[in-house]
C-alpha positions in Angstrom: -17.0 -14.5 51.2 -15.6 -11.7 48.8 -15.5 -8.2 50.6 -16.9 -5.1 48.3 -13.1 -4.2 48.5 -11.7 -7.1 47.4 -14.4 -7.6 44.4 -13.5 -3.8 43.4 -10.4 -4.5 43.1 -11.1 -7.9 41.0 -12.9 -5.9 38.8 -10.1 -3.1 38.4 -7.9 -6.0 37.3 -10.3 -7.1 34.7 -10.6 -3.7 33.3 -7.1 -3.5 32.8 -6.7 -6.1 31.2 -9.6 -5.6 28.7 -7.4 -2.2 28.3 -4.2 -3.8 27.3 -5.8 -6.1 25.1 -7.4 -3.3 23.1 -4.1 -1.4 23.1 -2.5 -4.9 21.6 -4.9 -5.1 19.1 -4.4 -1.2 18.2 -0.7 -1.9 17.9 -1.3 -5.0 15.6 -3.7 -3.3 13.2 -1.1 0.1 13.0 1.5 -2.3 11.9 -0.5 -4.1 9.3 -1.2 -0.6 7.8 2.4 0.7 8.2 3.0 -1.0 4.9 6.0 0.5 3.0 4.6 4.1 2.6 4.7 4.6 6.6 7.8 2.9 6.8 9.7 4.9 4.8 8.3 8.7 5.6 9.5 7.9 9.1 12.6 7.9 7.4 12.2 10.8 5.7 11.0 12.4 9.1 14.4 11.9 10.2 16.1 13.7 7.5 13.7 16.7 7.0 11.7 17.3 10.5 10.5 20.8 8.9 8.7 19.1 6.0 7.1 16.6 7.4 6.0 15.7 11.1 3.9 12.9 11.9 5.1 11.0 14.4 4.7 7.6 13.3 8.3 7.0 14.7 6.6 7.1 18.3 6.6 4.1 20.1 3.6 4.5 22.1 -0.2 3.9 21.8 -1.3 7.7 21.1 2.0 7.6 18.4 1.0 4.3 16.8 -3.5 5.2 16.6 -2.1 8.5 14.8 0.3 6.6 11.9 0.4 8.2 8.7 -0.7 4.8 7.3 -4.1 5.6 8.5 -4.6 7.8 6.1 -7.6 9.7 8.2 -8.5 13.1 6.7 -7.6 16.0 9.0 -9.7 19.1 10.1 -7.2 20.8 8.7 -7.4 19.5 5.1 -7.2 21.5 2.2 -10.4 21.9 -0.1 -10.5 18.8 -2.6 -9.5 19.4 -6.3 -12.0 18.3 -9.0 -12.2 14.8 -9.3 -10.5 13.8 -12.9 -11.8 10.7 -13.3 -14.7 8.4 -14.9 -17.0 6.8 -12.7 -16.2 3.2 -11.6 -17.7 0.4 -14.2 -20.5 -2.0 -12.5 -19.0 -4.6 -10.3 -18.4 -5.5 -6.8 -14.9 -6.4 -5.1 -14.2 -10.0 -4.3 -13.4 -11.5 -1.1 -10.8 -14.1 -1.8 -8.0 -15.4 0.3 -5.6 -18.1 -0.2 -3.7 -20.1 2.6 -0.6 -20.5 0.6 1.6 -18.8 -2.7 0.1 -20.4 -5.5 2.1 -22.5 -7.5 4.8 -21.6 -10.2 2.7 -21.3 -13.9 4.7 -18.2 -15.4 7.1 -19.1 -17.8 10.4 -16.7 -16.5 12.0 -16.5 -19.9 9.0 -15.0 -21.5 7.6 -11.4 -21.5 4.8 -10.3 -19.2 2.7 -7.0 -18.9 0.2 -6.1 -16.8 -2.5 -3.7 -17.7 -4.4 -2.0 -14.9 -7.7 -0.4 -16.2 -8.6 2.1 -14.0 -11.4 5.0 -13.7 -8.3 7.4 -14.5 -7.4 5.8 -17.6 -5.1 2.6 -18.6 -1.6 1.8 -16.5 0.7 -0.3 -18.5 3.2 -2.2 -16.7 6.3 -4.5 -18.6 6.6 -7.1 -15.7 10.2 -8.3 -14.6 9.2 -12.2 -14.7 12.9 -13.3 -14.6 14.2 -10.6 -12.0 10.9 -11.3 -9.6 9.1 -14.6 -10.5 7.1 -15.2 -7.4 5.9 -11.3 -7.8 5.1 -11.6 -11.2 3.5 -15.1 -11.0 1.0 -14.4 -7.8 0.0 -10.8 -10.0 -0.6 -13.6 -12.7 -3.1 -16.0 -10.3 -4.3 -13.0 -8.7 -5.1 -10.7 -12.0 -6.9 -14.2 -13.0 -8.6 -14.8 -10.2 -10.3 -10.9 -10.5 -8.8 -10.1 -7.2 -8.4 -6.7 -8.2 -11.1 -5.9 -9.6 -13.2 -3.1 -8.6 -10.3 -2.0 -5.8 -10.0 1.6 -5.1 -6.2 2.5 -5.2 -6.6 4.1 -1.0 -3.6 6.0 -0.8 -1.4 8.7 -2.5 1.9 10.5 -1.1 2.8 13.6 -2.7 5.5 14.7 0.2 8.7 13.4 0.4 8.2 10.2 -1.8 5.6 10.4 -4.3 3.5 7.2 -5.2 0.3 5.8 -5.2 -0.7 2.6 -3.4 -3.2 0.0 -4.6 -3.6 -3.9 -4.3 -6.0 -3.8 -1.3 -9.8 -4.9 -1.6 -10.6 -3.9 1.9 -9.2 0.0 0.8 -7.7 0.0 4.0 -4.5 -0.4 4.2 -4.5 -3.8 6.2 -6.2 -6.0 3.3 -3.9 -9.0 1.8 -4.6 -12.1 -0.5 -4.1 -14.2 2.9 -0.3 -15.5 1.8 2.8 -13.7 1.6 6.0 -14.1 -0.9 9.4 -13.8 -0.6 11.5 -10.8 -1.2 13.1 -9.8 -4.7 15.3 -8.0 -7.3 16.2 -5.7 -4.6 19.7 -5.3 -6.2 18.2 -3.7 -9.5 19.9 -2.3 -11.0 17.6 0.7 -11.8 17.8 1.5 -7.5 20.9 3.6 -7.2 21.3 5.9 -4.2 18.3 4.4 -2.5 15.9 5.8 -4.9 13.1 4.3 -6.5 13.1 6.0 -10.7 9.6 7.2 -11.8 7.8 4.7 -13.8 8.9 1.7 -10.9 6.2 -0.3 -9.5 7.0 -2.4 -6.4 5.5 -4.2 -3.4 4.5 -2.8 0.0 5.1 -4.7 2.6 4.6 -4.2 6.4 7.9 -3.2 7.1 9.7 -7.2 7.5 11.1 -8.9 5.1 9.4 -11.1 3.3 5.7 -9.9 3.6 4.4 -8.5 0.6 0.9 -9.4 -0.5 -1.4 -8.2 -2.9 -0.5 -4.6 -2.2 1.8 -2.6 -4.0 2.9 1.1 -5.2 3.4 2.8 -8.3 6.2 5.6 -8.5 5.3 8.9 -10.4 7.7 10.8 -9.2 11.9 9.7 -8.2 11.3 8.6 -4.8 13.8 8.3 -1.8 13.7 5.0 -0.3 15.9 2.4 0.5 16.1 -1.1 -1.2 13.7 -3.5 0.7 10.9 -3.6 -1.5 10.3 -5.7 -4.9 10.6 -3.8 -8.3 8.4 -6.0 -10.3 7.4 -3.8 -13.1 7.9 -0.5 -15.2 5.2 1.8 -16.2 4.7 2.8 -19.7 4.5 6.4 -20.7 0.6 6.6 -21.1 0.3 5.2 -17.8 2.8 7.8 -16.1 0.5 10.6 -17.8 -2.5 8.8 -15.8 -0.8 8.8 -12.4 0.7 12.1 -12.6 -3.2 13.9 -13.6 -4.2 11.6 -10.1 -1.4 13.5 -7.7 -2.1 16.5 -9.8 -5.6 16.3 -7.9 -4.0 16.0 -4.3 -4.5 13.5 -1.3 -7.3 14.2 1.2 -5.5 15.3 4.1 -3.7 17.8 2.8 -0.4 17.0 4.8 1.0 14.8 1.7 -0.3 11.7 2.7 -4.2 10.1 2.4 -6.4 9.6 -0.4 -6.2 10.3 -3.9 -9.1 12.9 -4.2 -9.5 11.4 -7.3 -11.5 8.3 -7.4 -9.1 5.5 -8.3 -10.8 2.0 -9.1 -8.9 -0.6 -11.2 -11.7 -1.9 -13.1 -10.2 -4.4 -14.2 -6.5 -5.6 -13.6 -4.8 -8.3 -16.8 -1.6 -9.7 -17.3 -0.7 -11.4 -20.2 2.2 -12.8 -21.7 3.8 -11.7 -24.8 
């Protein structure tokens, strides 16, 4: 027979053990948003305390439900800026996933571009096909697959490193195709003293090597940031005007790092060969 005691303290047991699974899961969704964005500000919190204080660094369940990555607006936000962009064409987002890379099609020799139409206005990317082939080839399955399509670009950074990160259909942060690809081109030659040029566009990745996705970032601004994530592509002039009228407009949090207050759908996403 089970004393009242004895059953209390069975049931104390099961409760903690509910807790430490929650806290588990907590830590494994905040490091599946801690793409590269999150990764590097908590280097930049490091160098520059007074600029920017988040404590994402903090390795601890409070520290890790607070990341940056989350991109949760604050009370303390700043009023939004007018919204500088069309609204989003008709269309819903796809919910595709893929157990493995897809197979090499791209031709590495030739010339790709990417064109990203988005509520803001076109984003022209020359892709690096030869420098990057497994990037350029799964943006060619994916683009062709409408993957996405009708994906709100979910966050913008305007402090410290100044880009704006798209690729997810969930628009959370944590969305992926379902397969990951390797690593590449980190010794371009266009990344001297850790610092990704205005006009690169590279992958996100969750912080390990070798786990980019589907998401990736598009530098507006010279960024600090050291060399562990793909430079697939370069943005064309016209499409550096569009993403510097989108951080013109601000990030919802008003600490440097959220939402683009303006409304940021690719439309459509195309690559093509030339």
């Amino acid at each position: 027979m089970v004393s009242q005691e004895q059953r209390r303290r069975q049931l104390a047991r099961e409760k903690f053990l509910r807790q430490q699974q929650r806290r588990t899961s907590a830590r494994r969704r905040a490091r599946m948003r801690n793409s590269v964005i999150a990764s590097v500000l908590g280097v930049v919190v490091i160098g520059s305390v007074a600029l920017y204080t988040t404590g994402v660094l903090k390795d601890d369940d409070d520290g890790k439900a607070k990341a940056v990555a989350g991109a949760t607006p604050s009370a303390s936000a700043t009023s939004k800026a007018p919204d500088p962009c069309e609204k989003a064409a008709k269309g819903s987002v796809k919910k595709l996933s893929w157990k493995k890379e897809p197979a090499m099609t791209i031709d590495t020799s030739a010339k790709y571009t990417m064109t990203l139409a988005t509520t803001c206005g076109d984003i022209g990317v020359a892709l690096k096909a030869s420098a990057a082939p497994h990037t350029v080839n799964s943006f060619d399955f994916l683009a062709g697959k409408g993957y996405f399509d009708h994906t709100k670009c979910h966050r913008l950074t305007t402090n410290g490193i100044y880009v704006l990160q798209c690729g997810d259909p969930t628009g959370t942060g944590s969305g992926g195709p379902g397969y990951t690809i390797p690593d590449e081109n980190l010794k371009d030659k266009s990344l001297k003293g850790n610092t990704y040029p205005a006009g690169t566009v590279a992958m996100a990745n969750t912080g390990q090597k070798h786990t980019g996705g589907s998401q990736f970032f598009l530098v507006y601004k010279d960024s600090p940031l050291p060399p562990s994530y793909t430079p697939f592509g370069t943005i064309d002039a016209a499409g550096l005007k569009v993403l510097n009228k989108i951080a013109a407009a601000g990030e919802n949090t008003g600490a440097g790092d959220g939402a683009p207050n303006a409304t940021v759908v690719i439309n459509r996403a195309t690559v093509g060969k030339s």
